[in-house]
C-alpha positions in Angstrom: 214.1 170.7 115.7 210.8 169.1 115.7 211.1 166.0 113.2 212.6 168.4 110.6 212.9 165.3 107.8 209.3 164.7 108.3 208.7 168.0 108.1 210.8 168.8 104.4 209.0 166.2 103.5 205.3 167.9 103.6 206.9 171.5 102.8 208.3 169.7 99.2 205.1 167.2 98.7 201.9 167.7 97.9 199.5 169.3 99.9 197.8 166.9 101.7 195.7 169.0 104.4 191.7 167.7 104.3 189.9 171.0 104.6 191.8 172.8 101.6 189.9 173.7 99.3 190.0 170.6 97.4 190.8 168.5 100.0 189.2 164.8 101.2 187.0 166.7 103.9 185.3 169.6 101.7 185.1 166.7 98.7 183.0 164.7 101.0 180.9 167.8 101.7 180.2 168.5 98.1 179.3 164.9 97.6 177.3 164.7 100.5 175.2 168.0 99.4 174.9 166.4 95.7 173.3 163.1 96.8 170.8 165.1 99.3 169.8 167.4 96.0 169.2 163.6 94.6 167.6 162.0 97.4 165.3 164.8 97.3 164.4 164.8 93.8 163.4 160.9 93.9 161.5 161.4 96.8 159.4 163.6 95.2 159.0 161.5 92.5 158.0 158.4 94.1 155.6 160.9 96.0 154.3 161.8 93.1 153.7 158.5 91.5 152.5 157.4 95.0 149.9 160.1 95.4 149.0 159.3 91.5 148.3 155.8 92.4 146.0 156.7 95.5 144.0 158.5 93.3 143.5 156.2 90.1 142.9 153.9 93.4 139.5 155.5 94.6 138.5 156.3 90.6 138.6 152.8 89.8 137.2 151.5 93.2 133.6 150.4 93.3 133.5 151.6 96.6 133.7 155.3 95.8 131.4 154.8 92.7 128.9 156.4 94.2 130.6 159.6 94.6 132.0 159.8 90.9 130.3 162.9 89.9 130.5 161.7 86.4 128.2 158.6 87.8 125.8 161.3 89.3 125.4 163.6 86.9 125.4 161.4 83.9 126.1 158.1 83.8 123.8 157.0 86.5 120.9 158.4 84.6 121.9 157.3 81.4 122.3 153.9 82.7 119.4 153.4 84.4 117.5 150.9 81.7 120.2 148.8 82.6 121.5 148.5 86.0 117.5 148.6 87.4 117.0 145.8 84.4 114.6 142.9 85.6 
């Protein structure tokens, strides 16, 4: 009635609907969900090593020094011969 060779032709070929259950449409979901679980994860690692880097940052900087308290409590006075040295 309504196109019925096109429509044999869909009830003896494969199932080509997109939101089946493994269909184009619910694949792209699931592939969609995995890379946000991924993008995630790196995120969080380049956080990380950010975050990491900030803080060997003001260690090693001369301009925090001063607030070591390893430089306070120890190494300041232990150095003292030295950095006052005339």
């Amino acid at each position: 009635m309504w196109a019925p060779k096109i429509n044999r032709d869909y009830k003896d070929g494969d199932d080509i609907r997109p939101l089946k259950p493994t269909g184009e449409q619910n694949l792209r979901l699931a592939q969609l969900k995995f890379q946000e679980e991924e993008a995630k994860k790196i995120k969080a690692a380049s956080d990380t090593i950010y975050k990491r880097s900030v803080q060997d940052l003001a260690h090693w900087t001369s301009a925090t020094v001063d607030a070591d308290p390893l430089w306070l409590l120890y190494y300041k006075r232990m150095l003292k011969p030295i950095t006052e040295f005339h």
